[in-house]
C-alpha angles and dihedrals in degrees: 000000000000120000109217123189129202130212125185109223099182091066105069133268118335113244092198082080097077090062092095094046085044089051098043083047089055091044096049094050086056094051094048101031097022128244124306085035091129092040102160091225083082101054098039093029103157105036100218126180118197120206134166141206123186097276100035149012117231121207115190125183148184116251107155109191104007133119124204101261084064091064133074123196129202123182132183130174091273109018134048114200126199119203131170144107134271117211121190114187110241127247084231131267097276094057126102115206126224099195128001129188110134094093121200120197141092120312125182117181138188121197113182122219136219101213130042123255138217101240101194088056105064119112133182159220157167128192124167097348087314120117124193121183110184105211111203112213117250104247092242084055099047119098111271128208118227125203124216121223119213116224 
Protein backbone atom coordinates (compact mmCIF):
# COMPACT_ATOMS: atom_id res chain seq x y z
CA UNK A 1 0.00 0.00 0.00
CA UNK A 2 1.33 3.62 -0.97
CA UNK A 3 0.37 6.60 1.07
CA UNK A 4 -0.15 9.70 -1.32
CA UNK A 5 -0.62 12.83 -0.21
CA UNK A 6 -2.19 15.71 -1.91
CA UNK A 7 -1.47 19.45 -1.63
CA UNK A 8 -3.21 21.80 -3.09
CA UNK A 9 -0.76 24.46 -4.63
CA UNK A 10 -3.40 26.93 -6.07
CA UNK A 11 -4.67 27.84 -2.32
CA UNK A 12 -1.71 29.86 -0.71
CA UNK A 13 1.15 28.87 1.27
CA UNK A 14 0.91 25.39 3.44
CA UNK A 15 1.08 25.88 6.70
CA UNK A 16 1.94 22.32 7.34
CA UNK A 17 5.48 23.51 6.31
CA UNK A 18 6.35 25.25 9.60
CA UNK A 19 6.05 21.80 11.52
CA UNK A 20 9.63 21.20 11.29
CA UNK A 21 10.62 24.92 12.45
CA UNK A 22 7.91 24.44 15.15
CA UNK A 23 9.66 20.96 16.15
CA UNK A 24 13.81 22.33 16.02
CA UNK A 25 12.29 25.44 18.22
CA UNK A 26 10.87 22.73 20.89
CA UNK A 27 13.81 21.01 20.81
CA UNK A 28 15.80 23.74 21.29
CA UNK A 29 13.72 25.02 24.44
CA UNK A 30 14.41 21.61 25.92
CA UNK A 31 17.71 21.78 25.34
CA UNK A 32 18.05 25.23 26.81
CA UNK A 33 15.14 25.18 29.68
CA UNK A 34 14.86 20.99 30.09
CA UNK A 35 12.30 19.07 29.42
CA UNK A 36 8.55 19.63 30.96
CA UNK A 37 9.42 23.50 30.69
CA UNK A 38 5.68 24.25 28.57
CA UNK A 39 3.68 21.73 30.90
CA UNK A 40 0.02 22.90 30.40
CA UNK A 41 -0.71 22.70 34.56
CA UNK A 42 1.04 26.33 34.56
CA UNK A 43 -0.82 27.91 32.31
CA UNK A 44 -4.54 26.28 33.42
CA UNK A 45 -3.45 25.81 37.21
CA UNK A 46 -6.34 25.77 38.78
CA UNK A 47 -8.50 24.13 36.68
CA UNK A 48 -12.06 26.44 37.38
CA UNK A 49 -15.47 25.85 35.73
CA UNK A 50 -18.05 28.63 35.88
CA UNK A 51 -21.92 27.76 35.66
CA UNK A 52 -25.21 29.80 36.39
CA UNK A 53 -28.52 29.34 37.29
CA UNK A 54 -31.10 32.24 37.44
CA UNK A 55 -30.18 33.57 41.15
CA UNK A 56 -26.25 32.90 41.19
CA UNK A 57 -22.91 31.97 39.21
CA UNK A 58 -20.78 29.10 40.62
CA UNK A 59 -17.77 28.99 40.10
CA UNK A 60 -15.90 25.35 41.28
CA UNK A 61 -12.14 24.61 41.04
CA UNK A 62 -9.29 22.12 41.47
CA UNK A 63 -6.94 22.74 44.37
CA UNK A 64 -5.36 19.28 45.30
CA UNK A 65 -3.75 19.58 48.18
CA UNK A 66 -4.52 22.61 49.20
CA UNK A 67 -6.56 24.12 52.75
CA UNK A 68 -8.13 27.03 52.88
CA UNK A 69 -5.57 29.15 54.55
CA UNK A 70 -3.54 28.48 51.48
CA UNK A 71 -6.26 30.46 49.16
CA UNK A 72 -7.07 34.01 48.69
CA UNK A 73 -10.06 35.13 47.16
CA UNK A 74 -10.86 38.64 45.41
CA UNK A 75 -14.25 39.47 43.98
CA UNK A 76 -15.60 42.70 41.99
CA UNK A 77 -18.63 43.29 40.48
CA UNK A 78 -17.35 41.61 37.14
CA UNK A 79 -14.42 39.59 37.86
CA UNK A 80 -13.56 36.87 40.65
CA UNK A 81 -9.38 36.22 41.23
CA UNK A 82 -7.80 33.25 42.85
CA UNK A 83 -4.34 33.56 44.31
CA UNK A 84 -2.20 31.08 46.61
CA UNK A 85 0.42 28.96 46.64
CA UNK A 86 0.81 25.36 45.98
CA UNK A 87 3.47 23.60 47.87
CA UNK A 88 4.52 19.79 46.94
CA UNK A 89 7.23 18.10 49.62
CA UNK A 90 10.30 17.24 47.88
CA UNK A 91 11.64 13.84 47.24
CA UNK A 92 14.50 15.07 48.58
CA UNK A 93 18.10 16.96 46.66
CA UNK A 94 19.87 13.79 45.77
CA UNK A 95 16.80 12.33 43.57
CA UNK A 96 16.60 12.34 39.96
CA UNK A 97 12.99 12.31 38.50
CA UNK A 98 11.90 10.39 35.88
CA UNK A 99 8.62 12.21 35.10
CA UNK A 100 7.18 15.30 36.79
CA UNK A 101 3.82 16.85 36.33
CA UNK A 102 2.30 17.66 39.74
CA UNK A 103 3.79 21.60 39.78
CA UNK A 104 4.10 23.49 42.98
CA UNK A 105 4.51 27.40 42.91
CA UNK A 106 2.49 30.56 43.02
CA UNK A 107 -0.63 30.92 40.75
CA UNK A 108 -2.98 34.21 40.49
CA UNK A 109 -5.85 34.03 38.22
CA UNK A 110 -8.46 36.30 36.85
CA UNK A 111 -11.38 35.00 35.36
CA UNK A 112 -13.59 37.65 34.04
CA UNK A 113 -17.66 37.41 34.37
CA UNK A 114 -20.55 38.23 32.23
CA UNK A 115 -22.87 39.19 34.63
CA UNK A 116 -22.34 41.52 38.06
CA UNK A 117 -22.25 40.35 40.87
CA UNK A 118 -23.41 41.30 44.37
CA UNK A 119 -19.82 41.38 46.38
CA UNK A 120 -20.92 41.43 49.68
CA UNK A 121 -22.88 38.17 48.93
CA UNK A 122 -19.86 35.27 48.03
CA UNK A 123 -19.38 32.88 50.04
CA UNK A 124 -16.98 30.07 50.08
CA UNK A 125 -15.71 26.73 50.53
CA UNK A 126 -13.18 23.79 50.20
CA UNK A 127 -13.68 20.56 50.88
CA UNK A 128 -11.09 17.49 49.70
CA UNK A 129 -8.88 19.67 47.12
CA UNK A 130 -12.59 21.21 45.61
CA UNK A 131 -13.26 24.34 45.86
CA UNK A 132 -17.03 25.94 45.23
CA UNK A 133 -17.66 29.88 45.40
CA UNK A 134 -21.52 30.66 44.95
CA UNK A 135 -21.60 33.83 43.36
CA UNK A 136 -25.11 35.70 43.99
CA UNK A 137 -26.23 38.05 40.77
CA UNK A 138 -26.10 41.37 41.20
CA UNK A 139 -30.33 42.64 41.10
CA UNK A 140 -29.77 44.76 38.06
CA UNK A 141 -28.45 41.67 36.58
CA UNK A 142 -31.26 39.26 37.65
CA UNK A 143 -34.50 38.26 34.75
CA UNK A 144 -37.00 40.38 34.98
CA UNK A 145 -40.46 39.80 34.22
CA UNK A 146 -42.21 42.27 32.22
CA UNK A 147 -45.41 42.72 32.20
CA UNK A 148 -47.66 43.74 28.74
CA UNK A 149 -50.06 46.05 28.88
CA UNK A 150 -53.30 45.64 26.52
CA UNK A 151 -54.52 48.91 24.70
Amino acid sequence: MTLIRRTNPGRGFGWGNFNPLQNEMSQLFENFLGKGYMTPLRSVFPPVNVCEDSENLYLTAELPGMEAKDIEIHAEADSIQLKGERKIESEGEKVCYHRRERESGSFNKKITLQTRIATDKVTASVNDGILRITLPKAEEAKPKKVEIKVS
